[in-house]
C-alpha positions as CSV (number, residue, x, y, z in Angstrom):
1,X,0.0,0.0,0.0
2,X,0.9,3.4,-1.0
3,X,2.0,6.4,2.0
4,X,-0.7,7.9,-0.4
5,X,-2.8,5.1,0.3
6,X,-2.7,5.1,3.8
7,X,-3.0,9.1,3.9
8,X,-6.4,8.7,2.2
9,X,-7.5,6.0,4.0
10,X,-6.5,7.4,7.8
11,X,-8.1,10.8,6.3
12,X,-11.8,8.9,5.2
13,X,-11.9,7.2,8.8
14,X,-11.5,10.3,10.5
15,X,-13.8,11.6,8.3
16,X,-16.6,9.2,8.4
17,X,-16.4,8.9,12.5
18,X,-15.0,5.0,11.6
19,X,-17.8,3.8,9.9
20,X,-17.4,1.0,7.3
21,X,-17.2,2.1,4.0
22,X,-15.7,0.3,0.6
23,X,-13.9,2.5,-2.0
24,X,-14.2,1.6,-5.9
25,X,-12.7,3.8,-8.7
26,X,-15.6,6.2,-9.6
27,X,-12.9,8.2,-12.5
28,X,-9.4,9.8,-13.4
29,X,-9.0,13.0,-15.5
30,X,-6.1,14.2,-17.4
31,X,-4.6,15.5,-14.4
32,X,-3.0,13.8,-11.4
33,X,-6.8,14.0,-9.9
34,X,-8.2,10.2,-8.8
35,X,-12.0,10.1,-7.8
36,X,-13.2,7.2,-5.6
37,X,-16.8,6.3,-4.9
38,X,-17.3,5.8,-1.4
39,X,-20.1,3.5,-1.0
40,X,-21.8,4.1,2.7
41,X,-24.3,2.3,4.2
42,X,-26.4,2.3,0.9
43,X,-25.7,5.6,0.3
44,X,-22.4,7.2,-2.1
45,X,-20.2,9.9,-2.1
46,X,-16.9,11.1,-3.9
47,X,-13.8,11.1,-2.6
48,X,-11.6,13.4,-4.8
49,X,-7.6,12.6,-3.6
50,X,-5.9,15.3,-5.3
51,X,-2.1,15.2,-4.2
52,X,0.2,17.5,-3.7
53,X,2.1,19.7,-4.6
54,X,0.9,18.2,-8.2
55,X,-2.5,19.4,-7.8
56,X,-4.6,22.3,-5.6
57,X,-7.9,21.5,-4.2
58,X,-8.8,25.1,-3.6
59,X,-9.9,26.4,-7.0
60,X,-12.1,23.5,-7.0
61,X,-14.1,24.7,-3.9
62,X,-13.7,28.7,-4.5
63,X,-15.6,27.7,-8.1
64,X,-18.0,25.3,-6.5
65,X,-19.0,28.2,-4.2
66,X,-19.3,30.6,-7.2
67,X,-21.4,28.1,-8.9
68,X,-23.6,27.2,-6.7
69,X,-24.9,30.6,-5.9
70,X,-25.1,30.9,-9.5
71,X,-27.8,28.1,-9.2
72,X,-26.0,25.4,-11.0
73,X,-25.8,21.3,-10.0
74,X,-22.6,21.3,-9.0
75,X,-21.7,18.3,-5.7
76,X,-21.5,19.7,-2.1
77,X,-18.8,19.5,-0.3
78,X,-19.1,17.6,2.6
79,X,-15.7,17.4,4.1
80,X,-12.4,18.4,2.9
81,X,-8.3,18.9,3.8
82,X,-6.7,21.2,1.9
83,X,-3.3,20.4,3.0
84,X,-3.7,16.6,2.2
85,X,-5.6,17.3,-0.9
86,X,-8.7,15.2,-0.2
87,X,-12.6,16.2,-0.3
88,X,-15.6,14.1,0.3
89,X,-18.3,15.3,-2.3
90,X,-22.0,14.7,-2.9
91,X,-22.6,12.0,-5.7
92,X,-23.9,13.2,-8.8
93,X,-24.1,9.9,-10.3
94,X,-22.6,7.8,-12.9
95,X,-23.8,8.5,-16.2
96,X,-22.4,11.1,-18.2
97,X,-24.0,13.3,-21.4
98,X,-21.5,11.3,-23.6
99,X,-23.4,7.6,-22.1
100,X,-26.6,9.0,-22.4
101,X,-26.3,11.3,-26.0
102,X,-28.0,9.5,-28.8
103,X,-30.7,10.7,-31.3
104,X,-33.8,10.7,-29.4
105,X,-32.1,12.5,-26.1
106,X,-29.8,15.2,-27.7
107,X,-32.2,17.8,-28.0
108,X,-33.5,17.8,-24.5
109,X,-30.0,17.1,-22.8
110,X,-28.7,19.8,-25.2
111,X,-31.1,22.2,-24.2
112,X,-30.7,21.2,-20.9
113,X,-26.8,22.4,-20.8
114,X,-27.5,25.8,-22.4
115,X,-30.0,26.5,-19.9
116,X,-27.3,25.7,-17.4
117,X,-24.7,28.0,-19.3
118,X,-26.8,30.7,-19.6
119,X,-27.7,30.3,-16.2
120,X,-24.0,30.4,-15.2
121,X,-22.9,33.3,-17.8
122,X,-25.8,35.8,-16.4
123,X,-25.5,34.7,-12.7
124,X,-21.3,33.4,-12.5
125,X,-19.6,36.0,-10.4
126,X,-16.1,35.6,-12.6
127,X,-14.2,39.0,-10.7
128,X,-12.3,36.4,-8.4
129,X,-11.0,34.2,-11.3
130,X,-7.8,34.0,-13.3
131,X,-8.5,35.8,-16.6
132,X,-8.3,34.0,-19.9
133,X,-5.6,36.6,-21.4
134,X,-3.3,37.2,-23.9
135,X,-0.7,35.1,-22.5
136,X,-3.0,32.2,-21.6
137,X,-4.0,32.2,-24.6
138,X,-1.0,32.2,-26.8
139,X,0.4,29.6,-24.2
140,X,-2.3,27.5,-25.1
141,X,-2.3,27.2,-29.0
142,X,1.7,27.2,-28.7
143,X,1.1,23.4,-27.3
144,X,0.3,22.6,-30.7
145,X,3.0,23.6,-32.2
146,X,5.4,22.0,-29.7
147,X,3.7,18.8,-28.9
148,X,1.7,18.1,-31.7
149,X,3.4,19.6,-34.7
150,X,6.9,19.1,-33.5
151,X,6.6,15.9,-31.0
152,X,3.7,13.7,-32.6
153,X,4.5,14.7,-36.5
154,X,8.4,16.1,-36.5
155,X,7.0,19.3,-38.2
156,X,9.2,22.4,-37.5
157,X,7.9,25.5,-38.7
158,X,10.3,27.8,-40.3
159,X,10.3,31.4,-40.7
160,X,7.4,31.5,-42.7
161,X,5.6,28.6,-41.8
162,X,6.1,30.1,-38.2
163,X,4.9,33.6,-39.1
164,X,1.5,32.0,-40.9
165,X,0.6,30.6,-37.3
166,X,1.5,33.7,-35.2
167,X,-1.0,35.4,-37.4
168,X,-3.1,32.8,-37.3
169,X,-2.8,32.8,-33.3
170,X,-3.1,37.2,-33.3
171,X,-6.1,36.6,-35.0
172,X,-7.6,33.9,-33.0
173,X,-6.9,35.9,-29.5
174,X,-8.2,39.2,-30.6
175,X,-11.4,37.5,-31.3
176,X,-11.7,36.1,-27.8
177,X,-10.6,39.3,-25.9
178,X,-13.5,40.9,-28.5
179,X,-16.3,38.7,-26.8
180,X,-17.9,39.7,-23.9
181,X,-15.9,38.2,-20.7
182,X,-17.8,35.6,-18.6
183,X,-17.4,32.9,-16.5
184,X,-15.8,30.3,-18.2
185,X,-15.7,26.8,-17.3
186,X,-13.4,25.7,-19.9
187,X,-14.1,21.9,-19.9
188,X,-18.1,22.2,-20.5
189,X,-18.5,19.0,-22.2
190,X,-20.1,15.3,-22.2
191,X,-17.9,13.9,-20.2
192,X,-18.5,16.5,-17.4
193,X,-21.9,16.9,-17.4
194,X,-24.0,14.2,-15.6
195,X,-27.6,12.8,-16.4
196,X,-29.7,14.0,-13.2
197,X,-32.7,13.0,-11.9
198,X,-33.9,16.5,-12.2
199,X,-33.4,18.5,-15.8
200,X,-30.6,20.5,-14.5
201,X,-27.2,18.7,-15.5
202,X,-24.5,17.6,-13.0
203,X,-21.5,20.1,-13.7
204,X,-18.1,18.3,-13.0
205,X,-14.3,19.2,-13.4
206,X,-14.6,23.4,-13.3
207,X,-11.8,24.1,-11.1
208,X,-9.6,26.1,-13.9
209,X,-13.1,28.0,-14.9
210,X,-12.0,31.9,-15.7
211,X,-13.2,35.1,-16.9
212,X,-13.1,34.5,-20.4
213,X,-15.1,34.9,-23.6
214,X,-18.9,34.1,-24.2
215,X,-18.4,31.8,-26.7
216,X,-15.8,29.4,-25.4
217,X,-18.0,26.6,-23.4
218,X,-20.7,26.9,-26.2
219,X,-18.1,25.5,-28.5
220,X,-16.6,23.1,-25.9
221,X,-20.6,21.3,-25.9
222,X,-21.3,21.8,-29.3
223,X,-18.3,20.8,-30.9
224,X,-17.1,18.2,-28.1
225,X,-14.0,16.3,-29.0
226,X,-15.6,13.0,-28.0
227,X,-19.2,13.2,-30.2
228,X,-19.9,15.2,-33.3
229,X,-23.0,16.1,-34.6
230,X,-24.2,17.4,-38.2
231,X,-23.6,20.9,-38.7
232,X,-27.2,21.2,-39.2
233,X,-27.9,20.6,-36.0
234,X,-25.1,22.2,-34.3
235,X,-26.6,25.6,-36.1
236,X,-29.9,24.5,-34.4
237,X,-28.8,24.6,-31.2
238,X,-26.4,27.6,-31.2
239,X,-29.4,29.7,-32.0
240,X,-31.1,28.4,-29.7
241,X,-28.3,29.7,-27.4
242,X,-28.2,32.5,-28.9
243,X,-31.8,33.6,-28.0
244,X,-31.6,33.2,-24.5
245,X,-28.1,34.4,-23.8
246,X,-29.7,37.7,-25.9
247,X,-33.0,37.3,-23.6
248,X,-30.8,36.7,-20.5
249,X,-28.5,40.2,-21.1
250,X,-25.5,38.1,-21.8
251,X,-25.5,39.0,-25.5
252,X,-26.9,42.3,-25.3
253,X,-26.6,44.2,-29.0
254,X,-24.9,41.3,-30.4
255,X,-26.4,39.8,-33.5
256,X,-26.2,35.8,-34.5
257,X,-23.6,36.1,-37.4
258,X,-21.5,38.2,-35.3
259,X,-21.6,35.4,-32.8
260,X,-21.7,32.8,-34.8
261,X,-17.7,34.2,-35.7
262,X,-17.2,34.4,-32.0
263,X,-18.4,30.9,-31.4
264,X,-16.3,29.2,-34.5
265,X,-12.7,31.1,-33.7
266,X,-12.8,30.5,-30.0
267,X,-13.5,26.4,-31.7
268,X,-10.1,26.8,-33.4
269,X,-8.5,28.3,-30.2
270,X,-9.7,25.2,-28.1
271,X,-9.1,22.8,-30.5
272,X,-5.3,23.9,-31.3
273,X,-5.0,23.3,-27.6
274,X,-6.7,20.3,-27.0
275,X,-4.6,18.5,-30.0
276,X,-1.6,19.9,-28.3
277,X,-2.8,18.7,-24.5
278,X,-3.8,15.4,-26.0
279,X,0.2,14.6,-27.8
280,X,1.3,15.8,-24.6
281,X,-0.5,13.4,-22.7
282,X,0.9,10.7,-24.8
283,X,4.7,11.8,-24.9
284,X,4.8,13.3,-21.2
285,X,2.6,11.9,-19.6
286,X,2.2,8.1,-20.8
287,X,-1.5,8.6,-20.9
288,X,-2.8,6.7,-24.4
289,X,-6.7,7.2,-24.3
290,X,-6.5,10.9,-25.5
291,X,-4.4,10.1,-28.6
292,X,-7.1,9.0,-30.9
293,X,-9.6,11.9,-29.7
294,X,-7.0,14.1,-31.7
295,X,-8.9,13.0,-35.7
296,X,-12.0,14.4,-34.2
297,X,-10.3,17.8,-33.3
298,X,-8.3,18.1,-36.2
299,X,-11.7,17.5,-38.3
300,X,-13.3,20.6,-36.2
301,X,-10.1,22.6,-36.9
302,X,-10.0,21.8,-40.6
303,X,-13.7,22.8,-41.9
304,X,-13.6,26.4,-39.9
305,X,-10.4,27.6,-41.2
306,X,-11.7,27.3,-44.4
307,X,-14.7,29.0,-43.7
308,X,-12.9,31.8,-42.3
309,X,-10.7,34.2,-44.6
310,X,-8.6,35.3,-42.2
311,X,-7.4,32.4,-42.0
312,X,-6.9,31.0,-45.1
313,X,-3.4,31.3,-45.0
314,X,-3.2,28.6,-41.9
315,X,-5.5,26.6,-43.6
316,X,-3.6,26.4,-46.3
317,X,-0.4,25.3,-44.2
318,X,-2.2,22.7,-42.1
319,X,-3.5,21.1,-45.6
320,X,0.2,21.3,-46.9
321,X,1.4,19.5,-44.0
322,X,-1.4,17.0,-44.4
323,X,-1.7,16.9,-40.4
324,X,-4.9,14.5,-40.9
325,X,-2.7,11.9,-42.9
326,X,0.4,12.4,-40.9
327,X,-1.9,11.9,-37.7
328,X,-3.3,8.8,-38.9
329,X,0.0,7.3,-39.5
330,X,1.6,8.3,-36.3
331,X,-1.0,6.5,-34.8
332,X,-1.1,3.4,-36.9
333,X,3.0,3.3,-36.1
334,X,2.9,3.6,-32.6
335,X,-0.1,1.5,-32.2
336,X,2.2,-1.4,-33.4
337,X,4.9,-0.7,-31.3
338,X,2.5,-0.7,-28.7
339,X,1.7,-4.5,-29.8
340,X,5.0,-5.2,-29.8
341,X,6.3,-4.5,-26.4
């Protein structure tokens, strides 16, 4: 047994006044975060064991506190130690959007999560929170570059290759900082939002929520890297968004084509750094299940900078460096060294 093993377990005693309780793995995250399910004389709870110096349990609680004023599902927090790095949580269940998305069910779930969001962007007091700024953001895409382009495919921009994506990037950042700044959850997607018993959605993993722009966690629902749905229907439920946010005072004075640009370069923002977080996963961090998730973000990526003419010129690079191709075959190759080992 692990001195983090025992830490947790001496921790939950204490906690639960010695009381018999039996621990299975509820989830893990891309982060050194483990989540237990503590099952309690027929009854759960979470244990979230989040260890440091690696991880920092209170952004978790100052956002749980901000979000549930705001009125949103979010689990209670029933015990915690911030110096150990453990909380015992409220159980919002098992079943996530992306178990429980389907044909029949996307409409009402959808419209379930943008009542949510427009509940948090009108009702979110962000004024505490880190802002999404230049320098996030530029950090962020810049994780494509170095882990996807030049770890996963050997791609090294030169000079002019380089200058095409630090246009690309200017472009992409003065769209966000355009936006009107909200609270931003930054991970608002199926595999944080839980199937409730009531219509409001369980709201997981928002500890590194900001103030950041409107657009951002639309985009990370709508066009979520682990399901994809027709354009068609993505336009659908966008204006339905956009209606309430408008209705709500979020959007004041802000018409749907305008945010309808918002909404698709704050996509490309996101989606350069989630192909960069997901390579660094990989090479870092020996974490494999991300790696494949990448063909869907690259696909999201692809069809908006063409749309876009500002940022044709990037388009055009991405296509001459065939990333889709070169993705493909990374994966194919290291698939079979995977076998082979």
């Amino acid at each position: 047994m692990s001195t983090r093993q025992v830490q947790r377990d001496a921790w939950l005693h204490t906690i639960l006044q010695g009381r018999r309780a039996r621990l299975s793995a509820a989830s893990e995250d891309a982060s050194f975060r483990r989540y237990f399910r503590v099952h309690l004389d027929g009854d759960t709870r979470i244990l979230m064991d989040a260890p440091p110096p690696q991880e920092d349990c209170r952004p978790f609680v100052q956002v749980t506190r901000l979000l549930a004023a705001a009125g949103l599902n979010v689990p209670a927090i029933v015990a915690a130690d911030l110096e150990q790095g453990f909380l015992l949580l409220s159980d919002l269940g098992e079943r996530q959007y992306l178990q429980g998305l389907d044909e029949a069910s996307a409409d009402a779930l959808y419209a379930d999560a943008i009542d949510a969001l427009v509940r948090l962007q009108r009702h979110g007091d962000a004024s505490t929170l880190p802002r999404y700024d230049r320098a996030r953001l530029l950090a962020e895409m810049r994780l494509f570059t170095q882990w996807f382009l030049g770890r996963h495919l050997g791609i090294a921009p030169d000079a002019r290759s380089g200058a095409v994506l630090e246009q690309a990037f200017a472009t992409l950042v003065a769209a966000c900082q355009a936006q009107p700044q909200v609270l931003v959850h930054r991970d608002y997607h199926s595999r944080n939002l839980m199937i409730t018993a009531s219509a409001r959605p369980g709201v997981l993993d928002y500890q590194d929520a900001v103030l950041g722009p409107v657009g951002y966690d639309l985009v990370s629902l709508l066009r979520d890297v682990y399901v994809r749905w027709p354009p068609a229907r993505v336009a659908q439920w966008v204006e339905r968004y956009h209606r309430q946010a408008v209705a709500a005072g979020v959007l004041d004075g802000t018409g749907p084509d305008a945010f309808r640009r918002w909404f698709d370069l704050c996509g490309v923002q996101r989606h350069l750094k989630v192909a960069g977080i997901f390579a660094r996963l990989y090479y870092r961090d020996g974490k494999n299940r991300y790696l494949t998730d990448i063909a869907l973000t690259l696909r999201y990526l692809l069809e908006v900078v063409r749309t876009h003419p500002e940022l044709a010129p990037f388009g055009e690079l991405l296509d001459a460096w065939q990333v889709t191709a070169r993705h493909d075959a990374a994966v194919a190759a290291l698939a079979r060294a995977d076998a082979v080992r």
